[in-house]
C-alpha positions as a printed NumPy array, in Angstrom:
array([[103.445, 142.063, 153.279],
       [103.116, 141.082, 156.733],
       [ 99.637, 138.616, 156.758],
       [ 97.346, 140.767, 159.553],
       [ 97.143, 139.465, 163.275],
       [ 93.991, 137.266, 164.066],
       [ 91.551, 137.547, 166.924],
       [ 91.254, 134.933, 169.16 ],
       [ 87.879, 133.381, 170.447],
       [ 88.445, 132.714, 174.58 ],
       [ 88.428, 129.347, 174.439],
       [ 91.205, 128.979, 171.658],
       [ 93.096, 131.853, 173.927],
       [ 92.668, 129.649, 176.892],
       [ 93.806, 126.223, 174.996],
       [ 97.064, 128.36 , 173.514],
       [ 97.887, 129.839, 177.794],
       [ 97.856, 126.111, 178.68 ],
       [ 99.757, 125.047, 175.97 ],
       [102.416, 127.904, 176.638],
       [102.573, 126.962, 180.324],
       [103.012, 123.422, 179.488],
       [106.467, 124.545, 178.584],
       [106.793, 125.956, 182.233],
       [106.249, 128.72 , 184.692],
       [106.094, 132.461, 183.309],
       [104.765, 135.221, 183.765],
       [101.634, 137.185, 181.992],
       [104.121, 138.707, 179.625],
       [105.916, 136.249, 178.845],
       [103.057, 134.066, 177.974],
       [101.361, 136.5  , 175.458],
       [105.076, 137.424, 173.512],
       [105.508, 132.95 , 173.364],
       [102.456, 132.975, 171.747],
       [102.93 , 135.879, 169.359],
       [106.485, 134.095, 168.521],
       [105.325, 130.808, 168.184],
       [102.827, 132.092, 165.539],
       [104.94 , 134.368, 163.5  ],
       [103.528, 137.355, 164.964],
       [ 99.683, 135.899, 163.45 ],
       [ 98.422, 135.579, 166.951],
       [ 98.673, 138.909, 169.261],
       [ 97.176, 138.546, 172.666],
       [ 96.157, 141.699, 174.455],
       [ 96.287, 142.744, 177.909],
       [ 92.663, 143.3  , 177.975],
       [ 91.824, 139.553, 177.015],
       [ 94.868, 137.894, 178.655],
       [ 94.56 , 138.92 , 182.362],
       [ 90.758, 138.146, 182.816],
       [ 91.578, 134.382, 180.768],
       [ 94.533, 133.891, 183.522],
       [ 92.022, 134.855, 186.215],
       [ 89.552, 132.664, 184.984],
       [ 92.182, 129.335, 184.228],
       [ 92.941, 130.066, 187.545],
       [ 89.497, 130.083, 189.458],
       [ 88.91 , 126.749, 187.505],
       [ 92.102, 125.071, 189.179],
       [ 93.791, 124.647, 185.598],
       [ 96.753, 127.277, 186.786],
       [ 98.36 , 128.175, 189.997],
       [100.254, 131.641, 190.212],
       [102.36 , 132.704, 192.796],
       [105.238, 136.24 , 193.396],
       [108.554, 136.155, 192.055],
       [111.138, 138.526, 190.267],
       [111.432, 138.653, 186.372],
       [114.236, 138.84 , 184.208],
       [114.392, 142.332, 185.186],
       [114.137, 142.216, 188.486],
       [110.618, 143.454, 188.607],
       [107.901, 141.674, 190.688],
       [105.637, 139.399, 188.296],
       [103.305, 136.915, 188.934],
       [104.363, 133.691, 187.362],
       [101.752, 130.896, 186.365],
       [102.326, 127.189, 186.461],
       [ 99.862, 124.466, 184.828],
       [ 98.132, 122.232, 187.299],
       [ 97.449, 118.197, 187.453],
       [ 93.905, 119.467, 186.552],
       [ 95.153, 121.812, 184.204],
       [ 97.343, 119.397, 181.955],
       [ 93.853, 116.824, 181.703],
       [ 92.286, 119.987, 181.183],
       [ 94.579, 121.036, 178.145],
       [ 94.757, 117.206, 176.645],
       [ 91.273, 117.38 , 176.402],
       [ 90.741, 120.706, 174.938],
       [ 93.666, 119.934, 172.575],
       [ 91.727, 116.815, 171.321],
       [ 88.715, 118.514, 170.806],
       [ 90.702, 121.511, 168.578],
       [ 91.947, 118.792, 166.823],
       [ 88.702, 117.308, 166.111],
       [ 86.93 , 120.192, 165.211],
       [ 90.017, 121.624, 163.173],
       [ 89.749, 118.152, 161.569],
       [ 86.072, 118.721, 160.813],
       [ 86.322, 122.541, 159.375],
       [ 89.352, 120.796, 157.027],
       [ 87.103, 118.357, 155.675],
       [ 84.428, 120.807, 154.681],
       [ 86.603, 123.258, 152.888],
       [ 87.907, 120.307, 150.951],
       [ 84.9  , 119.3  , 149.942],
       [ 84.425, 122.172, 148.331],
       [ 86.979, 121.647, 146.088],
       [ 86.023, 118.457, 144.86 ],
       [ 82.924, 120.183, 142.82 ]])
């Protein structure tokens, strides 16, 4: 049985585009199928949540996006991480981490009982 694809909260969807466009440039696309690969298929984005968070990582300066052609020839707009967005993904990163950390630690305590 395939385990059922999650939701994601905006700010984890915005920590998971920056961490996809560390890897470089791509398109809209291609960012949401690296992300449902990466996660064996756990993690789905949808067109209706990624397209506003790539408008808003852009506004903030975090991404860039310019015109180019896709694999298919096909007009796309690609998106590249910024100086401001690769601070900006360390330091959301580090907070996951320490709030992943924190969630961890309660759940385990539970088991200690």
């Amino acid at each position: 049985m395939r385990p059922k694809s999650l939701d994601l909260l905006q700010g984890t969807l915005d920590l998971l585009i920056l961490k996809t466009l560390a890897l470089g440039p791509m398109h809209g696309w291609g960012i949401s199928q690296r992300i449902q690969q990466t996660s064996n298929d756990v993690l789905r984005v949808n067109q209706g949540s990624l397209y506003p968070a790539l408008q808003r990582l852009e506004t903030a300066g975090w991404i860039d996006a310019e015109w180019g052609a896709s694999d298919n020839n096909r007009q796309a707009k690609f998106y590249r991480l910024t100086k401001t967005g690769q601070k900006q993904l360390r330091d959301e990163q580090a907070a996951w981490e320490r709030m992943t950390g924190a969630v961890a630690r309660i759940l385990a305590a539970g088991n200690e009982v």
